[in-house]
C-alpha positions, 0 to 999 in steps of 0.5 A, spaced: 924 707 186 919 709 182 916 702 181 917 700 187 912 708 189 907 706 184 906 700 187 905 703 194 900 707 191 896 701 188 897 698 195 893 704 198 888 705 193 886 697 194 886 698 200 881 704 200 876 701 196 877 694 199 875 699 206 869 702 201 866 696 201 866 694 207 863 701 209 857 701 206 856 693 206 859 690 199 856 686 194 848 684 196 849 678 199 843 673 196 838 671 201 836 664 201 829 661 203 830 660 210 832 667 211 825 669 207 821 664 211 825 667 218 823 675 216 816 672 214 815 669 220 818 675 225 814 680 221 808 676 222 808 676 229 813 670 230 813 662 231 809 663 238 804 668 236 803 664 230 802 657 232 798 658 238 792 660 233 788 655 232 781 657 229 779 663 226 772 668 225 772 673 220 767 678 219 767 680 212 764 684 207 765 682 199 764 686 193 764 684 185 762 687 179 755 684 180 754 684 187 756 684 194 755 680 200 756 679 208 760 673 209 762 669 216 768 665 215 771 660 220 776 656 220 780 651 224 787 648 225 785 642 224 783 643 216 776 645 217 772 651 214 766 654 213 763 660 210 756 663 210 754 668 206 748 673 206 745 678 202 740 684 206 741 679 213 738 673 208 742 666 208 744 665 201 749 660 201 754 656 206 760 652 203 764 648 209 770 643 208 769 637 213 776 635 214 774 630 209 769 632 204 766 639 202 758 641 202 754 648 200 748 650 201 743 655 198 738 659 200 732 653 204 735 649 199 738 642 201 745 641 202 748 638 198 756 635 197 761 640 192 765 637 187 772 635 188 774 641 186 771 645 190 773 641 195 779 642 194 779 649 193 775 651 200 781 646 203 787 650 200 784 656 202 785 653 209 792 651 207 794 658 206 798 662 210 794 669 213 789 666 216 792 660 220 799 658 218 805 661 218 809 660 212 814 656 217 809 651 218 808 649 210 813 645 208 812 640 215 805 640 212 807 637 206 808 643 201 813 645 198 816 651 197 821 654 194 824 661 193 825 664 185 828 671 186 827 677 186 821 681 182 819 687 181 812 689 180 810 696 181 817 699 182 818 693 189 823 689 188 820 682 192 822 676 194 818 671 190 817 664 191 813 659 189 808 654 194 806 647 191 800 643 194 800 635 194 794 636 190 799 640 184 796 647 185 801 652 185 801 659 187 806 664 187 807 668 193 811 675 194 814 678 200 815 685 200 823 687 201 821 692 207 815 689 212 817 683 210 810 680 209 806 677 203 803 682 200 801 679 193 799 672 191 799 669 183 795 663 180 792 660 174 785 658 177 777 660 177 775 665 181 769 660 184 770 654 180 763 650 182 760 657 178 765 658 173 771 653 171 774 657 167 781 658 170 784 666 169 791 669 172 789 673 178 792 677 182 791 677 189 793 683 193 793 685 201 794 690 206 791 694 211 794 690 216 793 690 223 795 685 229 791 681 232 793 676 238 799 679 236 799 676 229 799 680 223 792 679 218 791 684 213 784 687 213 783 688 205 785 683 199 783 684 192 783 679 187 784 682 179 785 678 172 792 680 170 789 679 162 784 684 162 786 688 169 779 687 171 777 687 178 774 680 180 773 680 187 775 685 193 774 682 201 774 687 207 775 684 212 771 688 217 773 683 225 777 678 226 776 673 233 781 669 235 781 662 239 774 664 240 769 657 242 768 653 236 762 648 235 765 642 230 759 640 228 758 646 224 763 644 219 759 637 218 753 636 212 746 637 216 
């Protein structure tokens, strides 16, 4: 009789804590790769919104330790871009990629053609998600992604994972656990590689979002060294339009 309490006892303390469990959810289920690009892409305004942008226009205005500049970012779908920077309303530089090949030009100088590197550094800035991709389209872009876990930076638990271009860079992008979108970003590389090559670990951060054609986009980003804790850069993104009349032969060499 008393083994045969002593076992109904256990039978219901079980059950209790199996009951517990259930209540407030049990064990934290891993999340996989495809459930973090799912919440992404919802949280940014979803497949539809998203997909239905084909270029973009930013007015922005850009502060670094030495200087600080007016720039007008365009972009398109089809892989082209185009930035033209002035200082007290002055033109003082354009970078572009035509699909193919990238040019700059300075001041009343020439145009001339960007180093390879530059080039591919403008094309991966198009390639990024945040400006006209979603992190549902990479993969089917030739990318490669794969999730690494979590990480905690500043007392934030994200979802990291790691991009991989067909040209071999790589970056690492954190999704942040509550709004579900990507809030930082980490690489090896130079801040400007056609000025200085020297690469450093640089950490870009966004916020200020606001919902643009029903798609999120954030209006601040700085860019930090994490050796030195340095500020390299910081973007205020002051308009954005989108789908707005494109002249394509804006992105060619003149």
């Amino acid at each position: 009789m008393a083994a045969s309490y002593h076992l109904v006892r256990m039978h219901k303390s079980t059950s209790a804590l199996l009951l517990a469990a259930a209540l407030v959810g049990g064990p934290a289920r891993a999340v996989t790769l495809e459930e973090v690009i799912e919440r992404n892409t919802k949280a940014m305004g979803g497949r539809v919104a998203i997909e239905a942008i084909r270029n973009v226009e930013m007015d922005l205005h850009i502060i670094e330790p030495t200087f600080a500049v007016d720039a007008v970012y365009r972009a398109a779908r089809s892989g082209r871009m185009r930035i033209d920077v002035s200082v007290a309303g002055k033109h003082a530089l354009t970078e572009a990629f035509d699909g193919e090949t990238a040019w700059q030009r300075q001041g009343d100088k020439a145009a001339a053609t960007a180093s390879p590197e530059g080039a591919r550094a403008l094309r991966r800035g198009v390639e990024l998600p945040g400006k006209l991709f979603g992190l549902h389209e990479l993969q089917g872009r030739g990318h490669k992604l794969e999730l690494l876990g979590r990480e905690n930076i500043a007392g934030r638990d994200y979802h990291a994972l790691r991009l991989t271009m067909p040209d071999g860079y790589s970056t690492n992008l954190y999704v942040d656990p509550t709004s579900w979108l990507i809030t930082r970003r980490r690489d090896v590389r130079p801040l400007h590689v056609d000025v200085d090559p020297t690469p450093t670990t640089i950490e870009q951060v966004s916020s200020h979002f606001r919902t643009i054609a029903g798609v999120q986009f954030a209006f601040l980003s700085v860019e930090t060294d994490l050796k030195t804790g340095e500020e390299l850069s910081r973007a205020i993104v002051r308009s954005i339009k989108v789908n707005a009349p494109l002249d394509g032969s804006i992105f060619k060499k003149p």
